[in-house]
DSSP file (Angstrom, degrees, kcal/mol; ACC not computed):
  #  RESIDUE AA STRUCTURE BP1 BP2  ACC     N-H-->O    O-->H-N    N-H-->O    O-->H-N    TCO  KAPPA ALPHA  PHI   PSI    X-CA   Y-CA   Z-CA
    1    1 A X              0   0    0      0, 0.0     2,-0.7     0, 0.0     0, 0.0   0.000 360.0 360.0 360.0 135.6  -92.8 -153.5   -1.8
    2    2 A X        -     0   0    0      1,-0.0     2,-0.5     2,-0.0     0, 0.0  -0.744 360.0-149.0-106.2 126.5  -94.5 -151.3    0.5
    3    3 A X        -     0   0    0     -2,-0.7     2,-0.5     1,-0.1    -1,-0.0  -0.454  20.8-170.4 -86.5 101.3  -92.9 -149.7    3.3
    4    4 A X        -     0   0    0     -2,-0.5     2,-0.3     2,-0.0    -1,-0.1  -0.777   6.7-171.2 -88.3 116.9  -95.9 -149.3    6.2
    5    5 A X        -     0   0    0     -2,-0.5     2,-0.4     2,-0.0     0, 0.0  -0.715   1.9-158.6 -89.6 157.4  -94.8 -147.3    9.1
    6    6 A X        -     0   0    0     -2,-0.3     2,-0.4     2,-0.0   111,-0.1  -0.995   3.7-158.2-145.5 176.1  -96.7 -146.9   12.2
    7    7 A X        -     0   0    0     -2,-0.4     2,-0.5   109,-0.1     3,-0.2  -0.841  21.9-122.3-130.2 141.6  -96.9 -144.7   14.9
    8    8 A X    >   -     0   0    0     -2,-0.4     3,-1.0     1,-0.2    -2,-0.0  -0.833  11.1-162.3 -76.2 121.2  -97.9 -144.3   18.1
    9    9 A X  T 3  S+     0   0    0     -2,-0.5     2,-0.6     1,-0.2    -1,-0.2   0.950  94.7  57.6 -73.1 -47.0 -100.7 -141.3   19.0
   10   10 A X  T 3  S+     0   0    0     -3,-0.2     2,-0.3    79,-0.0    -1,-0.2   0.584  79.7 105.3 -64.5  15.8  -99.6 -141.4   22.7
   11   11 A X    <   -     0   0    0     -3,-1.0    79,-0.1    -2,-0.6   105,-0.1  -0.522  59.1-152.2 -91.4 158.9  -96.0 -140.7   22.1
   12   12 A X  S    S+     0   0    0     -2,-0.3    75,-1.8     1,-0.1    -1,-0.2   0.951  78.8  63.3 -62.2 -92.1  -94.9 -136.9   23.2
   13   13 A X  B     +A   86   0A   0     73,-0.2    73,-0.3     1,-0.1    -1,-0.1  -0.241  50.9 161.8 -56.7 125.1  -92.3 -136.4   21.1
   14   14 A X  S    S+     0   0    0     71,-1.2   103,-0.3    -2,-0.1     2,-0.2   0.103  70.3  55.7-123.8  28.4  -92.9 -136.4   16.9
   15   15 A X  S    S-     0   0    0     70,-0.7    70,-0.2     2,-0.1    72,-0.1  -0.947  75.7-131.7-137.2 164.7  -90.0 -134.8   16.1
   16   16 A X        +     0   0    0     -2,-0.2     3,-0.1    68,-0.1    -3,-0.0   0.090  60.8 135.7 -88.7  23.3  -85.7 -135.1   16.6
   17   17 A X  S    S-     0   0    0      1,-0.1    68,-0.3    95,-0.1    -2,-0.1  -0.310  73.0-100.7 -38.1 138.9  -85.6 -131.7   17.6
   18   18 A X        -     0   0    0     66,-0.1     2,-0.4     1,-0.0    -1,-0.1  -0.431  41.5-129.9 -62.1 165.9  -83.4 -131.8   20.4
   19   19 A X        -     0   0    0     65,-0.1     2,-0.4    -3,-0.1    65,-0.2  -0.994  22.0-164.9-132.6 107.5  -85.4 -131.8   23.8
   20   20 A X  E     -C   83   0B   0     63,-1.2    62,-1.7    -2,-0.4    63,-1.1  -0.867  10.5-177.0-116.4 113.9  -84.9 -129.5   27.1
   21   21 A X  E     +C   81   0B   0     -2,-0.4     2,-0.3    60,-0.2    60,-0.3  -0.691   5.9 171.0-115.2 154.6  -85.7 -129.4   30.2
   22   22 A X  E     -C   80   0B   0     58,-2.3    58,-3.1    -2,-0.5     2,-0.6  -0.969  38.3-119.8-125.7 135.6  -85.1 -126.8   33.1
   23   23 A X  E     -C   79   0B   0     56,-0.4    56,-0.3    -2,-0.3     2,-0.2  -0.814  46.2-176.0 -87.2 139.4  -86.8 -126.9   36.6
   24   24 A X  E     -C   78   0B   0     54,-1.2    54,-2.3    -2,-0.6     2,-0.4  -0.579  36.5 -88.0-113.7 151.8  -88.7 -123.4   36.8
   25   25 A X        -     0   0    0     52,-0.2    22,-2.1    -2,-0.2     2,-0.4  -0.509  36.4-154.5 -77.4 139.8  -90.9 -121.4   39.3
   26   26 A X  B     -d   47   0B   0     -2,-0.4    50,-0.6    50,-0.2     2,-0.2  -0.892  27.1-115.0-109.7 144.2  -94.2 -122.7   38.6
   27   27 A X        -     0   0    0     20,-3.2     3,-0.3    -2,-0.4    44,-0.2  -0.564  45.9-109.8 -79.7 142.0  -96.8 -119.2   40.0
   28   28 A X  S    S+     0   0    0     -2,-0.2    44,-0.2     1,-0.2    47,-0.1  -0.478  96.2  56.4 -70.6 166.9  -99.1 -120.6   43.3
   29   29 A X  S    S+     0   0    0      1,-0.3     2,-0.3    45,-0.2    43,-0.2   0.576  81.1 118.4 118.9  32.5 -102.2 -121.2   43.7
   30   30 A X        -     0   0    0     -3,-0.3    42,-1.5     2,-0.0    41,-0.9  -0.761  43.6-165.2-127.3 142.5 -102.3 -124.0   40.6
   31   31 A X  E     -H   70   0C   0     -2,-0.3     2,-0.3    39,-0.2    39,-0.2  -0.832  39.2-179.5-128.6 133.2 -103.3 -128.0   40.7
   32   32 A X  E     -H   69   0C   0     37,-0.5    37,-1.1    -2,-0.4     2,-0.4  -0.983  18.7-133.6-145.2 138.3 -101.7 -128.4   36.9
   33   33 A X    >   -     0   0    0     -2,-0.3     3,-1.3    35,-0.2    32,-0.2  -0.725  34.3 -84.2-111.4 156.3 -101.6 -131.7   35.1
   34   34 A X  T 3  S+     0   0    0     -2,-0.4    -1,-0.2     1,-0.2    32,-0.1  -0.126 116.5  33.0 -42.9 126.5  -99.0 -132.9   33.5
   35   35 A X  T 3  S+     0   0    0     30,-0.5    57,-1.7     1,-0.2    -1,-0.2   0.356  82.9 162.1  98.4 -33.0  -98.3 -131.8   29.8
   36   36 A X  B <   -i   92   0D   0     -3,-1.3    29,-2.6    55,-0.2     2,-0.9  -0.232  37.4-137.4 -39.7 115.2  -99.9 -127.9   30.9
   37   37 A X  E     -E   64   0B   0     55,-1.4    13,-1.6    27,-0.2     2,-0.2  -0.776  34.5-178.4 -74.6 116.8  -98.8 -125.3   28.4
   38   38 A X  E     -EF  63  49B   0     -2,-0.9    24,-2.3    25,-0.6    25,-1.9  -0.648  19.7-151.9-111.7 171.3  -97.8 -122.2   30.6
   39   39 A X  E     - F   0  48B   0      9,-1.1     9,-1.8    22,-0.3     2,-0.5  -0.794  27.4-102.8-144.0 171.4  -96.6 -118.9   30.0
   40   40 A X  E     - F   0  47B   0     -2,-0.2     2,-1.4     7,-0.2    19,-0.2  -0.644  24.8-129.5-116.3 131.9  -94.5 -116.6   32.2
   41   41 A X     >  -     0   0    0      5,-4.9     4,-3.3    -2,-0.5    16,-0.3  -0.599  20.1-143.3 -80.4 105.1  -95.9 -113.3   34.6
   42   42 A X  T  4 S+     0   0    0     -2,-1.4    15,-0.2    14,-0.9    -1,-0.1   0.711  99.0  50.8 -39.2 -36.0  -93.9 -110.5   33.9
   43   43 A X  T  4 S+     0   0    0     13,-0.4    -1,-0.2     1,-0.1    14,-0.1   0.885 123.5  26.3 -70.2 -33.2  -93.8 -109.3   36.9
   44   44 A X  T  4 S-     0   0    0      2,-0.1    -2,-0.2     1,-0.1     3,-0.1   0.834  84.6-129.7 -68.2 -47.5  -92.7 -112.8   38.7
   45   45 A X     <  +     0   0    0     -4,-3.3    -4,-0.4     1,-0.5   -20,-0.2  -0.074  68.9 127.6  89.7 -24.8  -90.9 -114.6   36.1
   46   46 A X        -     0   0    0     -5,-0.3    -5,-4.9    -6,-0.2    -1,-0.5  -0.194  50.1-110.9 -62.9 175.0  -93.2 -117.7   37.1
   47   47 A X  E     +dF  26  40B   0    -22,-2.1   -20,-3.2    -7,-0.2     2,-0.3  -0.956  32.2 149.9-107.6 130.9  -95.3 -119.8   35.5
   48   48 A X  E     - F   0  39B   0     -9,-1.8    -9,-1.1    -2,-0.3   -20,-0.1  -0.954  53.7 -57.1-146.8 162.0  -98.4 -120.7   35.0
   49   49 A X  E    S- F   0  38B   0     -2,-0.3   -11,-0.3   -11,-0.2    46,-0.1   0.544  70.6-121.0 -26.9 104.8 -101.4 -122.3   32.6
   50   50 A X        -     0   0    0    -13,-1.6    45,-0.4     1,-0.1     9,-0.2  -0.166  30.9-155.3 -46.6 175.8 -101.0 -119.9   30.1
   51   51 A X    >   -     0   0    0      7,-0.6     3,-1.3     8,-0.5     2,-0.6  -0.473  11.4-151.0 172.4  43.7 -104.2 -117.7   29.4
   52   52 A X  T 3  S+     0   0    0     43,-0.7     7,-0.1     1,-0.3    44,-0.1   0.602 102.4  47.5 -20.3 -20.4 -105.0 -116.0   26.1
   53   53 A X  T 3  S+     0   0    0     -2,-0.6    -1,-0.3    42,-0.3     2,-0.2  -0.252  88.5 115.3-137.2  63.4 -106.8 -113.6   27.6
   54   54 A X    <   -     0   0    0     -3,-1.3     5,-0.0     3,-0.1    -4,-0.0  -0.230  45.3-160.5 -54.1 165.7 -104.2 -112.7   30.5
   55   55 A X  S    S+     0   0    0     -2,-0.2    -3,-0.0     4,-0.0    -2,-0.0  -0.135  72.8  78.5-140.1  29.6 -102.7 -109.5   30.6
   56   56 A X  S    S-     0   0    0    -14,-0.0   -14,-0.9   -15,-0.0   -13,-0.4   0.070 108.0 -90.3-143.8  35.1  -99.8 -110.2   32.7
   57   57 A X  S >  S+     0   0    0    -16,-0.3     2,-4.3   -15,-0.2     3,-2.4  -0.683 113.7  86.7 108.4 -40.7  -97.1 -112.0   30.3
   58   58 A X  T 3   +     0   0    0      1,-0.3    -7,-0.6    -2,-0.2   -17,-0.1   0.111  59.1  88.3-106.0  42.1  -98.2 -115.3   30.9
   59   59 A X  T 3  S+     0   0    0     -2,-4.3    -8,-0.5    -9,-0.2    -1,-0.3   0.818  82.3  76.7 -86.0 -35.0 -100.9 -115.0   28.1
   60   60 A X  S <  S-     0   0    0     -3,-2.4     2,-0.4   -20,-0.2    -9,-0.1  -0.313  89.5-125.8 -55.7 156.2  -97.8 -116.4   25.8
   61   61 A X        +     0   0    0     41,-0.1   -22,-0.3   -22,-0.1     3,-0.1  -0.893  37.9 163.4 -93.1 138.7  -97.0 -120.0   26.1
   62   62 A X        -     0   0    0    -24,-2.3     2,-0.3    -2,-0.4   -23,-0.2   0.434  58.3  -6.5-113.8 -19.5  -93.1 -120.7   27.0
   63   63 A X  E     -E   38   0B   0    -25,-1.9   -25,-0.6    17,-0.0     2,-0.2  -0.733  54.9-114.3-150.6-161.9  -93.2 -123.9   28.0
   64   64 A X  E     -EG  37  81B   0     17,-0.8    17,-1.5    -2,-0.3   -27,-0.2  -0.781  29.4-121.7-164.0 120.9  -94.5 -126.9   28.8
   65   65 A X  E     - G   0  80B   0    -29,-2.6   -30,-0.5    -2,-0.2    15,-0.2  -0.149  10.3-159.4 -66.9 163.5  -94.6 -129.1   32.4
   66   66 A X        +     0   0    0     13,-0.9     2,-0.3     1,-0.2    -1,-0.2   0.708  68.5  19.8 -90.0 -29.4  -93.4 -132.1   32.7
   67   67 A X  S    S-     0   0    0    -33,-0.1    -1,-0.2    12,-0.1   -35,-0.1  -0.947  94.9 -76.2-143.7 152.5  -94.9 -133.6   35.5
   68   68 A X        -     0   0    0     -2,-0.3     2,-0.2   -34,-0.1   -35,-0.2  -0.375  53.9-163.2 -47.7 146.7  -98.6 -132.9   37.6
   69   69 A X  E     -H   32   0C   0    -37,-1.1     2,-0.7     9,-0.1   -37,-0.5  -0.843  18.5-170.4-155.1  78.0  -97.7 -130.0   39.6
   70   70 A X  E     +H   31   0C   0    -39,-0.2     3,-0.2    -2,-0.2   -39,-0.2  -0.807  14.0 168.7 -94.8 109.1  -99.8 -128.7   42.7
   71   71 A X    >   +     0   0    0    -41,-0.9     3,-2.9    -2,-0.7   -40,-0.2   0.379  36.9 125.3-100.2   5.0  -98.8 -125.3   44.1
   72   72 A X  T 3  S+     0   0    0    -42,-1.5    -1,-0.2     1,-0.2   -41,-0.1   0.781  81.0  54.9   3.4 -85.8 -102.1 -125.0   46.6
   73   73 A X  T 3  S-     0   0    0     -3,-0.2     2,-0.4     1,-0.1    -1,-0.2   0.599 128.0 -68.7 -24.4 -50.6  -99.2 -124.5   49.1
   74   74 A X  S <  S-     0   0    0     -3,-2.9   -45,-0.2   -47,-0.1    -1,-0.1  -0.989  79.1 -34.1 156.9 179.5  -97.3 -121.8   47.8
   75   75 A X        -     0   0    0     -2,-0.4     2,-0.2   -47,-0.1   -48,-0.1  -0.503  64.6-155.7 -73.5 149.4  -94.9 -121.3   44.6
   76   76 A X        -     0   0    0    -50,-0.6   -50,-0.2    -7,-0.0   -52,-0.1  -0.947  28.3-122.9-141.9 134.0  -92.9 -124.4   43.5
   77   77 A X        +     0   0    0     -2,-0.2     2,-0.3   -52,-0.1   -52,-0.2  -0.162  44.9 166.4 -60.2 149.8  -89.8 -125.5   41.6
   78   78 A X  E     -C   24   0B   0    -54,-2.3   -54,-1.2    -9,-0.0     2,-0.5  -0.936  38.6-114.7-131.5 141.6  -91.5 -128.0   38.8
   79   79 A X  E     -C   23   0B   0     -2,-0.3   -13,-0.9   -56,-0.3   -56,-0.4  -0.801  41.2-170.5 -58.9 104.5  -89.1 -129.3   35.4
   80   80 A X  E     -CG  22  65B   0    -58,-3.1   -58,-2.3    -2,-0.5     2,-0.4  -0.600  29.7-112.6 -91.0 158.3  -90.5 -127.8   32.2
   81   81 A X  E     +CG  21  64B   0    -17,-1.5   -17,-0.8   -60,-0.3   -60,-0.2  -0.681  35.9 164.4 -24.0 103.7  -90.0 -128.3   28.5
   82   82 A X  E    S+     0   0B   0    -62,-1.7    28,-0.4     1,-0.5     2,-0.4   0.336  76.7  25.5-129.4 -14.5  -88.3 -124.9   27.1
   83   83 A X  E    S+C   20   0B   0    -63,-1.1   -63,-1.2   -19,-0.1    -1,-0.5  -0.992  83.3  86.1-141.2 151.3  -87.3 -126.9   23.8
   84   84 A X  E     - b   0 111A   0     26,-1.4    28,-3.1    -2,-0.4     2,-0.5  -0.924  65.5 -93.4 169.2-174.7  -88.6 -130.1   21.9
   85   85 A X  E     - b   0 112A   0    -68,-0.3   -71,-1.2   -70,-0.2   -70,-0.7  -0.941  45.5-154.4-143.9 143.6  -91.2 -130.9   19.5
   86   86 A X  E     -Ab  13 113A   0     26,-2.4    28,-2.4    -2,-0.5     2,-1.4  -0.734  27.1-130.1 -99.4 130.5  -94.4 -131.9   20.5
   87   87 A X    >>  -     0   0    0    -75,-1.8     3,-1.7    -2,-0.3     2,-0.6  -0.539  23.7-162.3 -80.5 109.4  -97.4 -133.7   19.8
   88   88 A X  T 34 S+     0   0    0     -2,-1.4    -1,-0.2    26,-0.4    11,-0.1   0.491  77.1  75.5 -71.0  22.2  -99.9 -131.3   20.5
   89   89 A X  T 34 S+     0   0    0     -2,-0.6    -1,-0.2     1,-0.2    -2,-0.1   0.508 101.4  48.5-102.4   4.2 -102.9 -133.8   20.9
   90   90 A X  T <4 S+     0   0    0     -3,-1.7    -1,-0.2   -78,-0.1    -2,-0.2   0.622  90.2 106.7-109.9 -14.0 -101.4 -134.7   24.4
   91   91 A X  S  < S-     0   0    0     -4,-0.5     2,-0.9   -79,-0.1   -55,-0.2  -0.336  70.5-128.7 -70.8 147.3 -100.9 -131.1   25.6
   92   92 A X  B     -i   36   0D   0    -57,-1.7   -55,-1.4   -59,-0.1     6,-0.1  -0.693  29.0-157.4 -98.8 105.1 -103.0 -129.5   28.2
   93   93 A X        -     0   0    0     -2,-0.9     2,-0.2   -57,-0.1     3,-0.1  -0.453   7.3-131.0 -86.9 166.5 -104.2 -126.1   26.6
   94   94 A X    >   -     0   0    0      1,-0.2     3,-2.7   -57,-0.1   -43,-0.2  -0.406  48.4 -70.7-100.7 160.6 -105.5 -122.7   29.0
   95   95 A X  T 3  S+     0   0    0    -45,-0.4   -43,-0.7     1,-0.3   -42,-0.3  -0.424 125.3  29.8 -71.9 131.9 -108.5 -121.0   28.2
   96   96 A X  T 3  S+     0   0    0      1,-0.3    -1,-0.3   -45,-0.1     2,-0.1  -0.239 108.9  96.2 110.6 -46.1 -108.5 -119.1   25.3
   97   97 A X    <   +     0   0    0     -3,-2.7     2,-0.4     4,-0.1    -1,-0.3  -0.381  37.6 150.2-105.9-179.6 -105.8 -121.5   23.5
   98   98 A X    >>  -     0   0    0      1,-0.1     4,-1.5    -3,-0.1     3,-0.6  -0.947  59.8 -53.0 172.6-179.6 -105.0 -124.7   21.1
   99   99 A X  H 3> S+     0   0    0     -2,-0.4     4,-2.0     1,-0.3    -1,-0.1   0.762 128.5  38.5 -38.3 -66.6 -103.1 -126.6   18.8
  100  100 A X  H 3> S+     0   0    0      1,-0.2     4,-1.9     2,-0.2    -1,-0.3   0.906 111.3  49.1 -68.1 -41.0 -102.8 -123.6   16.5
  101  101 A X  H <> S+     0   0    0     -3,-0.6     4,-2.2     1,-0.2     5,-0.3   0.984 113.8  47.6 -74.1 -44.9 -102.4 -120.5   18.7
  102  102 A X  H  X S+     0   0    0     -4,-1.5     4,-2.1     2,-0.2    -2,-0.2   0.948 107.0  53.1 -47.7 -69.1  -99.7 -122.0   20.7
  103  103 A X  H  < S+     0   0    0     -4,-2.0    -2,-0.2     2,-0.2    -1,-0.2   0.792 108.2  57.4 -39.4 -27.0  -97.9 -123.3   17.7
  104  104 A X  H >< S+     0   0    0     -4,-1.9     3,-2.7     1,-0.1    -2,-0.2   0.901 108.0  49.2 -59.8 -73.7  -98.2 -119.3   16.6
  105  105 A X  H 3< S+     0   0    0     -4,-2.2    -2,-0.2     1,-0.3    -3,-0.1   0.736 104.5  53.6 -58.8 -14.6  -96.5 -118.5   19.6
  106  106 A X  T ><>S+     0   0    0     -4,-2.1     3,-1.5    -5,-0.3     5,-0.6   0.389  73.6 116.2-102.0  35.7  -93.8 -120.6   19.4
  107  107 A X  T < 5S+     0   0    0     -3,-2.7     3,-0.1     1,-0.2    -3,-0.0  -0.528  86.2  28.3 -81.1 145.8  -92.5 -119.7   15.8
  108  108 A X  T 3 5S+     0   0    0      1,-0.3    -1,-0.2    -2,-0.2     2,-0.1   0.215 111.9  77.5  98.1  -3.0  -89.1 -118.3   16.4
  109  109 A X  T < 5S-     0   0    0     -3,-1.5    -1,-0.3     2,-0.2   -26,-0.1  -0.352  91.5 -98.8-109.4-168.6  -88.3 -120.5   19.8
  110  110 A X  T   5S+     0   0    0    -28,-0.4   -26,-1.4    -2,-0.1     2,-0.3   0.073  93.3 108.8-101.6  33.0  -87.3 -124.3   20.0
  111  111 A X  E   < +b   84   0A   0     -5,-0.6     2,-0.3   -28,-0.3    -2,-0.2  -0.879  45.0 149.8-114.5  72.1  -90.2 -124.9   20.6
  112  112 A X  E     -b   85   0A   0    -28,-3.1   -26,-2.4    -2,-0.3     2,-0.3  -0.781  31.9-139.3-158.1 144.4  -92.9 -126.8   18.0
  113  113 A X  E     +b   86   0A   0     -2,-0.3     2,-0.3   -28,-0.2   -26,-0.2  -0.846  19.7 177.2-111.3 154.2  -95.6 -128.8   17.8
  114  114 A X        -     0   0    0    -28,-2.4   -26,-0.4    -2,-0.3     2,-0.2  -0.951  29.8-132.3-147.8 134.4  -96.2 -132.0   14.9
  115  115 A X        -     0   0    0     -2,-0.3     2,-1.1   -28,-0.2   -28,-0.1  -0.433  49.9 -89.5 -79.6 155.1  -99.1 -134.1   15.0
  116  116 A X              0   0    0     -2,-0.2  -109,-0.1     1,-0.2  -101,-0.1  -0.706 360.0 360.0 -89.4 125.0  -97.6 -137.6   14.7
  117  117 A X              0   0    0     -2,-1.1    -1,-0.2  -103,-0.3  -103,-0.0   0.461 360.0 360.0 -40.7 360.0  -97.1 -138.7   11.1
């Protein structure tokens, strides 16, 4: 007999990786949707929509928000992602990036993206 799985595309998670989240300075001056891959400013230690062609850390991705995020206003605590595995076809990518170059940048963290089987 044959065993048919199915899957959801809209689920987040496609892996048992364990899953963590920390609230983080998110950088101002940002409206950020939910799902936003960010990277961190070297000088600040914030975050924001990560950038490929930054020059000021946050060109890396480190994380990933959790929830919509407007910092108009001024810098703000937000909850990120710093471990899981992800589907990336629900992530919100920064100029310059996608499925693959984030997933470069997070070899060596707890950090991974999986298309859902």
């Amino acid at each position: 007999m044959l065993d048919v799985q199915t899957y959801d595309p809209n689920e987040l998670f496609t892996g048992s990786f364990p899953r963590h989240t920390q609230p983080m300075t998110i950088a101002a001056g940002q409206t950020l949707a939910a799902l936003s891959v960010l990277g961190r400013e070297t000088d600040t230690g914030a975050l924001k929509l990560s950038d490929a062609g930054a020059a000021d850390g946050s060109e890396t991705p480190v994380a990933i928000l959790l929830a919509a995020t407007d910092t108009t206003g001024g810098a703000a605590q937000a909850p990120v992602y710093l471990a899981g595995c992800f589907n990336p076809e629900l992530l919100v990518f920064g100029p310059g990036h996608d499925a693959a170059t984030v997933k470069a940048a997070f070899l060596g963290t707890p950090m991974f993206l999986r298309a859902p089987l």
